[in-house]
C-alpha positions as a LaTeX table, in Angstrom:
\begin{tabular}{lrrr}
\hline
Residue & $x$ (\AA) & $y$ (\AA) & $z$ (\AA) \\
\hline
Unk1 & $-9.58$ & $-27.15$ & 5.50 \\
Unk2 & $-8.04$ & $-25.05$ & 2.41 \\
Unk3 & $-9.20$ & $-21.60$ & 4.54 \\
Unk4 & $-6.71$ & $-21.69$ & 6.70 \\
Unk5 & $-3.26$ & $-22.17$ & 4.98 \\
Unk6 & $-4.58$ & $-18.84$ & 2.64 \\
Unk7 & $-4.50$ & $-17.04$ & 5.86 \\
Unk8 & $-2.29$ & $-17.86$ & 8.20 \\
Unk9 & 0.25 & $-19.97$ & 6.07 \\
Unk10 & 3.62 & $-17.51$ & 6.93 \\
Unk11 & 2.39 & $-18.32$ & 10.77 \\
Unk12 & 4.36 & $-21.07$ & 13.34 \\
Unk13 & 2.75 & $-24.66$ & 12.69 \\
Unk14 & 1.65 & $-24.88$ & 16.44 \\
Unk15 & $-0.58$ & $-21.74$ & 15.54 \\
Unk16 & $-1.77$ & $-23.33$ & 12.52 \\
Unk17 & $-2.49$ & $-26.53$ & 14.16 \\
Unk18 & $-4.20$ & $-24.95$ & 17.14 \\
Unk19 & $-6.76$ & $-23.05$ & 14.59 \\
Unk20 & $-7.71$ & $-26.10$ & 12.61 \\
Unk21 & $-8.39$ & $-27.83$ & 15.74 \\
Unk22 & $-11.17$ & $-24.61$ & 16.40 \\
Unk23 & $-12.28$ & $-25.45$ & 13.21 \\
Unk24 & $-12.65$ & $-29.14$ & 13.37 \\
Unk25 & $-14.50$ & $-28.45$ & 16.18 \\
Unk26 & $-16.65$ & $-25.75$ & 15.33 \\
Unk27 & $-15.45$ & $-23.35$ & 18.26 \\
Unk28 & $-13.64$ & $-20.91$ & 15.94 \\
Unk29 & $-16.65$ & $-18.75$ & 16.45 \\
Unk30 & $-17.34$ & $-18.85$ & 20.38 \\
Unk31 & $-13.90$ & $-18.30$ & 20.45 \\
Unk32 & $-13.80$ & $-14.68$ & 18.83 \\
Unk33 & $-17.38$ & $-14.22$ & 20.02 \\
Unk34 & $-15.40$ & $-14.58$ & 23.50 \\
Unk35 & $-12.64$ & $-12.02$ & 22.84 \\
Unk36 & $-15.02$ & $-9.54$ & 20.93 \\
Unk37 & $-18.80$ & $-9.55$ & 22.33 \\
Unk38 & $-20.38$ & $-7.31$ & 19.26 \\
Unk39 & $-19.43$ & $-5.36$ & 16.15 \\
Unk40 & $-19.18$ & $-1.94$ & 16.01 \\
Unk41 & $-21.59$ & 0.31 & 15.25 \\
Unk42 & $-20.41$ & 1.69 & 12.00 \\
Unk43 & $-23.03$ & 1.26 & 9.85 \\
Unk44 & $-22.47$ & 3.84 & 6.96 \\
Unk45 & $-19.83$ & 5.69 & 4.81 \\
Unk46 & $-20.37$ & 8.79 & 7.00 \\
Unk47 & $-19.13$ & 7.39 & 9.83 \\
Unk48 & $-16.67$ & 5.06 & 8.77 \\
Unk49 & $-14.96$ & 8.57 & 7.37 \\
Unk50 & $-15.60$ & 10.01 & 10.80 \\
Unk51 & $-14.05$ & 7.06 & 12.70 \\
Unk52 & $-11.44$ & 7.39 & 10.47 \\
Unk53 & $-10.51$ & 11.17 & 10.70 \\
Unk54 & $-10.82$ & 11.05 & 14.21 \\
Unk55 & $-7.94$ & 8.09 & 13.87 \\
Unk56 & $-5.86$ & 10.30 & 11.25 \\
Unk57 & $-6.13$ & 13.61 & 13.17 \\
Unk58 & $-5.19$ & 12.17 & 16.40 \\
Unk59 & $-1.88$ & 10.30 & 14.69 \\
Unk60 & $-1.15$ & 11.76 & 11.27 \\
Unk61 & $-2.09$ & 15.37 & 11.12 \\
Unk62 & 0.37 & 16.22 & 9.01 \\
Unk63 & 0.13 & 13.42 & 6.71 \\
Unk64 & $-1.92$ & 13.92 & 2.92 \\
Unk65 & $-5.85$ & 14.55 & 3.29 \\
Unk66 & $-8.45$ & 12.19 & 2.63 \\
Unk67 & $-10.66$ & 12.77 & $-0.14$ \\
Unk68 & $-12.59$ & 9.74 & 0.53 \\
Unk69 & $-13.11$ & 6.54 & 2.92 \\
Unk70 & $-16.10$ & 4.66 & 2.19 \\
Unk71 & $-17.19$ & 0.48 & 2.58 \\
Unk72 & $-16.53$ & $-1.27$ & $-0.59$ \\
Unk73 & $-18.74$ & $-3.82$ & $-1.79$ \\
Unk74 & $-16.12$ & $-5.05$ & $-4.43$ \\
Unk75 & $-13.07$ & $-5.63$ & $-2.44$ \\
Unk76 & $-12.87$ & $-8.84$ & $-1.72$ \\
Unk77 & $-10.53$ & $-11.16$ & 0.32 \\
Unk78 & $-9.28$ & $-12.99$ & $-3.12$ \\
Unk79 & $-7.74$ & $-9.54$ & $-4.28$ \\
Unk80 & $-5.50$ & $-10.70$ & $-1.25$ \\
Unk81 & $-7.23$ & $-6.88$ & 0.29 \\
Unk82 & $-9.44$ & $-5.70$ & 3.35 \\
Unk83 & $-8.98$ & $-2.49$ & 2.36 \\
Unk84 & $-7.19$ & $-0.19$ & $-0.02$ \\
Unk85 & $-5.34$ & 2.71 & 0.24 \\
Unk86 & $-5.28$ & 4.45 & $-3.57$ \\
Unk87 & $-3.83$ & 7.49 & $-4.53$ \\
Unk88 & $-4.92$ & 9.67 & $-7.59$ \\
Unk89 & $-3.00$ & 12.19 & $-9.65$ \\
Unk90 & $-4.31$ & 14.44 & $-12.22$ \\
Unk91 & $-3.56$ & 17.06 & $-14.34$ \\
Unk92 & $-6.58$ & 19.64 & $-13.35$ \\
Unk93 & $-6.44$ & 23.47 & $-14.82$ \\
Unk94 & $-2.68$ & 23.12 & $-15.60$ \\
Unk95 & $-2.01$ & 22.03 & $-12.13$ \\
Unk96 & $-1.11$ & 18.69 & $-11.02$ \\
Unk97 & $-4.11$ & 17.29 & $-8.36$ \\
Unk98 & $-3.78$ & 14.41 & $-5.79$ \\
Unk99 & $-6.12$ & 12.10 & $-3.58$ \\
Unk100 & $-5.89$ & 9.84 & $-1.27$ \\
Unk101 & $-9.14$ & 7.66 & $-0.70$ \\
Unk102 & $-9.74$ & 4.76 & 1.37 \\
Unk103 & $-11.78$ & 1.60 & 1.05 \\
Unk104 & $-12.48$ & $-1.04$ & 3.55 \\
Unk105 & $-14.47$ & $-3.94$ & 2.52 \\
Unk106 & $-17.83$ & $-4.27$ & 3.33 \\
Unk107 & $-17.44$ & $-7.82$ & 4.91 \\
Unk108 & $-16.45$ & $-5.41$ & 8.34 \\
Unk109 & $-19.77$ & $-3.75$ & 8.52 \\
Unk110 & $-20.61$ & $-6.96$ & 10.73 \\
Unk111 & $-16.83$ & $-6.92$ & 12.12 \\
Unk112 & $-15.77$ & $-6.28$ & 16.00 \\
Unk113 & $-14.31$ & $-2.48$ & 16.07 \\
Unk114 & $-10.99$ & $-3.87$ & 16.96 \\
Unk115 & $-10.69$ & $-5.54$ & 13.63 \\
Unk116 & $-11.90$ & $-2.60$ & 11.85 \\
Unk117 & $-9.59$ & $-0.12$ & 13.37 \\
Unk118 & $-6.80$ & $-2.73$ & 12.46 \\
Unk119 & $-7.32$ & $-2.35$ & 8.74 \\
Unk120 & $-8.00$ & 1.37 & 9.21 \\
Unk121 & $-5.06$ & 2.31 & 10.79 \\
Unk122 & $-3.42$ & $-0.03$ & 8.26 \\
Unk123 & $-4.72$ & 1.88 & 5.50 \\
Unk124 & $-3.59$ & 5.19 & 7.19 \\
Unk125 & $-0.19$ & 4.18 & 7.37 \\
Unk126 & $-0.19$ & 4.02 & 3.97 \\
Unk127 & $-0.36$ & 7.74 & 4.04 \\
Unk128 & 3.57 & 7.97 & 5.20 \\
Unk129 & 4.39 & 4.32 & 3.98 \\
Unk130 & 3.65 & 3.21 & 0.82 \\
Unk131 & 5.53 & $-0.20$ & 1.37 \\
Unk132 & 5.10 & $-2.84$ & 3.85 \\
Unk133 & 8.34 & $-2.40$ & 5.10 \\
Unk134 & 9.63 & $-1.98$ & 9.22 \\
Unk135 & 8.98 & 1.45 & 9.40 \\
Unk136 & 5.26 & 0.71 & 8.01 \\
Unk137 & 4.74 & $-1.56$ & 10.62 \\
Unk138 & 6.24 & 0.54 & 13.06 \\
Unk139 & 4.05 & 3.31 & 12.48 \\
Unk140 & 1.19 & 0.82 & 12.36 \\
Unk141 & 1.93 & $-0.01$ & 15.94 \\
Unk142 & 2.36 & 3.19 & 17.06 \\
Unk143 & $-1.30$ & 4.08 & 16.22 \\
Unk144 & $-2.48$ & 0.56 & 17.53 \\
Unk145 & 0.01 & $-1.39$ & 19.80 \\
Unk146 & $-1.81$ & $-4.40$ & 19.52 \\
Unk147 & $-1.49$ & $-4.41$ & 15.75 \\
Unk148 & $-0.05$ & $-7.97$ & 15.31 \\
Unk149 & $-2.24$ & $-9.56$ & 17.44 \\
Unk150 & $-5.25$ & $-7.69$ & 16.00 \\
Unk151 & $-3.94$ & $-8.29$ & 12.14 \\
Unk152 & $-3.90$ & $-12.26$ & 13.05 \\
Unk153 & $-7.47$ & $-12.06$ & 15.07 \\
Unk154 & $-8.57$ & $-10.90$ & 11.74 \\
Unk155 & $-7.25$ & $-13.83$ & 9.95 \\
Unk156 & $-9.41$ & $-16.07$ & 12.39 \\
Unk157 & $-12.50$ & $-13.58$ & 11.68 \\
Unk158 & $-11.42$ & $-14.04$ & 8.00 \\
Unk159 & $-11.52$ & $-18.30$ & 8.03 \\
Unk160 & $-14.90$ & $-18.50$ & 10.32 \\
Unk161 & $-16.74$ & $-16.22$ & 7.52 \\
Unk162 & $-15.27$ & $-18.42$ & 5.01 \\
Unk163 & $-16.00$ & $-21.74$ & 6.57 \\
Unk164 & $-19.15$ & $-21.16$ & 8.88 \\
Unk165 & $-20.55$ & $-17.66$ & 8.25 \\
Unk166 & $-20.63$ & $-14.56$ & 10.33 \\
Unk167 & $-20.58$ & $-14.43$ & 14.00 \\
Unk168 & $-22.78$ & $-12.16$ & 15.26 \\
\hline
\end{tabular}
């Protein structure tokens, strides 16, 4: 199945062998179905930018504003991106003008709200560090200690959409 060496490729064999088996066997699904019963409820841009100042305030208040989180119809997974963190500069009235915006893909409208905080705090991290370097990840767990575990379960979410459809 060529969906699941794109995501989980830099993962132990065992792990990779343990999801094709899912696969195979069409229990990928009842399997995150198990560990997340429903999607979230955020439906809209509104509240996706509520969710996610709520988020930003409570670990980054002294990081850059947002000027905008929204869903994004055009990112998709083959742009290897969930979401995107982008940051603007312009030259406005002689004086040099900066935003940060984020997008999550709108393939997590459907998503369980531990998936979408994932990439959101992911995204927000972005805000202190631009790499993905150990302090990136660092901060990334600090907001959400179950980052790692969450950023794979995503992977999983990311091959059943791709080979059997949406769960919920």
């Amino acid at each position: 199945m060529s969906a699941i060496p794109k995501y989980i490729s830099a993962y132990p064999e065992h792990l990779q062998t343990q999801v094709q088996r899912l696969v195979d066997q069409d229990q990928l699904g009842q399997f995150l179905l198990d560990r997340y019963p429903q999607p979230h409820n955020i439906k809209n841009d509104g509240a996706l930018r509520d969710y996610t100042m709520d988020i930003k305030q409570q670990y980054l208040k002294k990081s850059d504003p947002l000027s905008k989180v929204v869903f994004d119809n055009k990112i998709h997974v083959v742009n290897n991106a969930l979401g995107l963190h982008t940051y603007l500069s312009r030259v406005q009235g002689g004086k040099l003008k900066s935003k940060n915006e984020i997008r999550i893909s709108a393939m997590f409208k459907q998503a369980p709200e531990d998936l979408l905080n994932m990439i959101v705090v992911h995204e927000l991290a972005h805000l202190k560090e631009k790499d993905h370097n150990k302090s990136f990840y660092q901060l990334c767990r600090h907001m959400q200690p179950d980052y790692h575990q969450l950023e794979f379960d995503t992977r999983l979410y990311l091959i059943q959409l791709e080979t059997y459809g949406a769960i919920y």
